[in-house]
C-alpha positions as CSV (number, residue, x, y, z in Angstrom):
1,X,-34.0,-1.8,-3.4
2,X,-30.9,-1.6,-5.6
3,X,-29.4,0.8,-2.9
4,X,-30.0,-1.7,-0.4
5,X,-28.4,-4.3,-2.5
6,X,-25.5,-2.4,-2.8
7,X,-25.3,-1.7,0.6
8,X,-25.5,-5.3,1.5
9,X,-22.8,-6.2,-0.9
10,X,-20.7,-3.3,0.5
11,X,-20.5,-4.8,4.0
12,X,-19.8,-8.8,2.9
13,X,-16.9,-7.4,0.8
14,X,-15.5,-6.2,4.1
15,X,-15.7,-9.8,5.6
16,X,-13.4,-11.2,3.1
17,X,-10.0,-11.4,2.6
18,X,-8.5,-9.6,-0.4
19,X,-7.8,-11.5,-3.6
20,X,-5.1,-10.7,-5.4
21,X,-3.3,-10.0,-1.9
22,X,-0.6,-12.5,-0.9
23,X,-1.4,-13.5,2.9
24,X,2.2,-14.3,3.2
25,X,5.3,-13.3,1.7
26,X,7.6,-15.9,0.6
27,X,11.6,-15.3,0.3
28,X,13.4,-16.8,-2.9
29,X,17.1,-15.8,-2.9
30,X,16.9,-12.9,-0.7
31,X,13.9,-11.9,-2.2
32,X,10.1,-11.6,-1.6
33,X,7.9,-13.3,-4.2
34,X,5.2,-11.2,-3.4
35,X,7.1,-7.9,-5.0
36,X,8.2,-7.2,-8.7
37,X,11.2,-6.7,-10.1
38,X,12.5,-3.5,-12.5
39,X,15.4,-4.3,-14.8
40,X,16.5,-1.4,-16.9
41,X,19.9,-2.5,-18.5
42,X,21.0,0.9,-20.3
43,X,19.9,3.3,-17.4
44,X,22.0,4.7,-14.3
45,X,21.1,4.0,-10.9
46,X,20.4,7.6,-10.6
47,X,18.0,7.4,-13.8
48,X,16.5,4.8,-12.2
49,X,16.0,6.2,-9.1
50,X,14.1,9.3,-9.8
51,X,11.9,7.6,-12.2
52,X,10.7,5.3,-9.3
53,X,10.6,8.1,-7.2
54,X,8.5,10.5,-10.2
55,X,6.5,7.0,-10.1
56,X,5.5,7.1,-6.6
57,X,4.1,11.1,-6.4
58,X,2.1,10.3,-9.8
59,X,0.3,7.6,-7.9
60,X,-0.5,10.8,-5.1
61,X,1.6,8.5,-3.2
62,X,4.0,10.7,-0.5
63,X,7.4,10.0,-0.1
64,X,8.3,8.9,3.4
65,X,11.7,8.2,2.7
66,X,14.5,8.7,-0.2
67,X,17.9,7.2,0.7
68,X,20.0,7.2,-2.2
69,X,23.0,6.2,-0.1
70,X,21.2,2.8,1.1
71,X,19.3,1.9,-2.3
72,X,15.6,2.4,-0.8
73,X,12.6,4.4,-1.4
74,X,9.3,4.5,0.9
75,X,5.9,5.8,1.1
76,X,3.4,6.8,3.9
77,X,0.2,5.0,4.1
78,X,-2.2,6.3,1.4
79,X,-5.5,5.4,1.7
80,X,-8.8,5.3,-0.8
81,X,-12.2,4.9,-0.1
82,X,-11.9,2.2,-3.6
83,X,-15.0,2.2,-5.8
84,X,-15.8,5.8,-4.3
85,X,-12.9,7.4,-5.6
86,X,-13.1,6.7,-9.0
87,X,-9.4,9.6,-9.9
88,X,-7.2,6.6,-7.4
89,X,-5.6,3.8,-9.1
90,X,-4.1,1.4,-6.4
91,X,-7.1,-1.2,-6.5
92,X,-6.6,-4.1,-9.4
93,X,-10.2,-5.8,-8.9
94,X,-13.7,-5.2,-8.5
95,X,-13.1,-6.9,-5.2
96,X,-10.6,-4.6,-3.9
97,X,-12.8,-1.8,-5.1
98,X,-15.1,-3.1,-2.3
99,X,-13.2,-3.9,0.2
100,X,-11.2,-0.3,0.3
101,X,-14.9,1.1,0.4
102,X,-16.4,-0.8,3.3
103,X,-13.2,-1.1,5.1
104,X,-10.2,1.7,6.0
105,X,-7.9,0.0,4.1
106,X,-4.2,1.7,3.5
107,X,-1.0,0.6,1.2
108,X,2.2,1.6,1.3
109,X,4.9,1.4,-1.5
110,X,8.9,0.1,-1.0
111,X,11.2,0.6,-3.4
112,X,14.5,-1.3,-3.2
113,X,17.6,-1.3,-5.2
114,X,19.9,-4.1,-5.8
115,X,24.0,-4.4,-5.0
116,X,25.7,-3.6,-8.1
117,X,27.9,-6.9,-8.1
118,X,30.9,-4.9,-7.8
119,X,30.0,-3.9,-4.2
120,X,30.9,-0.4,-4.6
121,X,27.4,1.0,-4.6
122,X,23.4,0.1,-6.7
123,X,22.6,-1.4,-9.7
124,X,19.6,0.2,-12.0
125,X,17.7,-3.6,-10.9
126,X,14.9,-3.2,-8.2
127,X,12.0,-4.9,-6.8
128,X,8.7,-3.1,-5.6
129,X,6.7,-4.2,-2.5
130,X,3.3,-3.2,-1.8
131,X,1.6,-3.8,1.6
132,X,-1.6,-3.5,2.4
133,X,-3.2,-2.6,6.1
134,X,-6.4,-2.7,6.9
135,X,-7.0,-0.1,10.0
136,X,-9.1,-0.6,12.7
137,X,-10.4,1.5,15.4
138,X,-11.8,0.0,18.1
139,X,-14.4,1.6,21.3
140,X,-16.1,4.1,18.8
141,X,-19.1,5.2,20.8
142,X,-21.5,6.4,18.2
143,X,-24.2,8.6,19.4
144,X,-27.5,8.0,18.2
145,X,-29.0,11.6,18.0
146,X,-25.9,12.8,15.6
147,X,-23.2,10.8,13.9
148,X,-20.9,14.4,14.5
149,X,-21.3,13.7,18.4
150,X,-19.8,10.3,18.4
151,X,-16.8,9.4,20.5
152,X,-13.9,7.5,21.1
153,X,-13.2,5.9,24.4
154,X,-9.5,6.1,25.9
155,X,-8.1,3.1,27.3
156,X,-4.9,3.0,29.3
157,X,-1.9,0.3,29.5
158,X,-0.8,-0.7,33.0
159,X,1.5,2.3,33.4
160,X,-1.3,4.6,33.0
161,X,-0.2,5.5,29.7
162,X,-3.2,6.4,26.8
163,X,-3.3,3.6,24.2
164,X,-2.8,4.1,20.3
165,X,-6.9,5.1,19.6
166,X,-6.1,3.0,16.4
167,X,-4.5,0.4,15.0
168,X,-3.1,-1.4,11.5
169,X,-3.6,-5.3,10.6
170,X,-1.2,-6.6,8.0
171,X,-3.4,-7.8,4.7
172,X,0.0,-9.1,2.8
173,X,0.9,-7.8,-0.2
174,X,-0.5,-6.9,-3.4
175,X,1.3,-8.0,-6.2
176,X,-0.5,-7.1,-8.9
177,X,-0.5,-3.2,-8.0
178,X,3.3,-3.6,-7.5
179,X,3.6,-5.2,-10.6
180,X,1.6,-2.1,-12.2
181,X,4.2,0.4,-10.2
182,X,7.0,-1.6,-11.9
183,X,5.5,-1.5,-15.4
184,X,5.0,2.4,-14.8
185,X,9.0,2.5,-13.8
186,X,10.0,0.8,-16.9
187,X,7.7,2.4,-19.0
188,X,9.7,5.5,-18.8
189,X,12.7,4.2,-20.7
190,X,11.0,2.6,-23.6
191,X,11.6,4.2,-26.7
């Protein structure tokens, strides 16, 4: 019975949207309210940056892109199977426990540095943006004698060309993990 229960609960989680993930990002000043900000006042950029970066691959995150010269760091898509994978940290609720479990759900991380106000290069401020996509794959034919046998079908656009066999939804941001990423960037120049 409990099983059931929990099985039940599982697959409503997956019909709701995500609390404590903005459904739309709104811009204040050239900058999105949905991400956090990092001010380090007696750090380097270069302090700064590798920090964030150490930040990123302690949260098993991995590191799509490092451009020093442009101010920016980004992840790949991780994802975790929430409430199932007790070792990952990226979920912030019960909720979102539930929802990465029933659904494939994947974040990715955006690091971005700030203008120093001279112009001539990046300041030690940054915000932190973190996306959430939920991915779906559509024309799964399961087969009924053995999960293993199940297939996908293959659809073609009107060149004749095979479409993507998945795809990603946008879920909007989640603020309070980016918030947490932030903290964790910060945290390393505390005394």
């Amino acid at each position: 019975m409990i099983v059931c229960s929990l099985t039940l609960l599982a697959g409503l989680g997956g019909c709701a949207s995500s609390s404590g993930v903005g459904q739309g990002a709104a811009i204040e000043d050239g900058l999105l309210l949905d991400s956090s900000k990092i001010e380090i006042d007696d750090s380097s950029y270069e302090e700064v940056f590798e920090a964030a970066r150490a930040v990123l691959m302690d949260y098993r995150f991995g590191i799509n892109r490092v451009d020093a010269a442009r101010g920016v760091i980004t992840t790949f898509p991780k994802r975790t199977v929430g409430i199932g994978a007790f070792w990952d940290r990226e979920q912030s609720t019960l909720r979102q426990e539930w929802e990465d479990l029933a659904n494939q759900q994947e974040r990715t991380i955006r690091v971005q540095f700030e203008q120093d106000p001279s112009g001539t290069g990046y300041s030690s401020r940054a915000t932190v943006d973190v996306m959430v996509y939920r991915v779906h794959r559509p024309n799964w034919r399961v087969e009924s004698e053995s999960v293993g046998l199940s297939t996908h079908a293959r659809s073609r656009d009107s060149f004749g060309n095979a479409v993507e066999a998945d795809f990603r939804e946008s879920m909007g941001h989640d603020r309070a993990f980016a918030e947490r990423v932030a903290q964790q960037i910060t945290s390393r120049f505390e005394d």
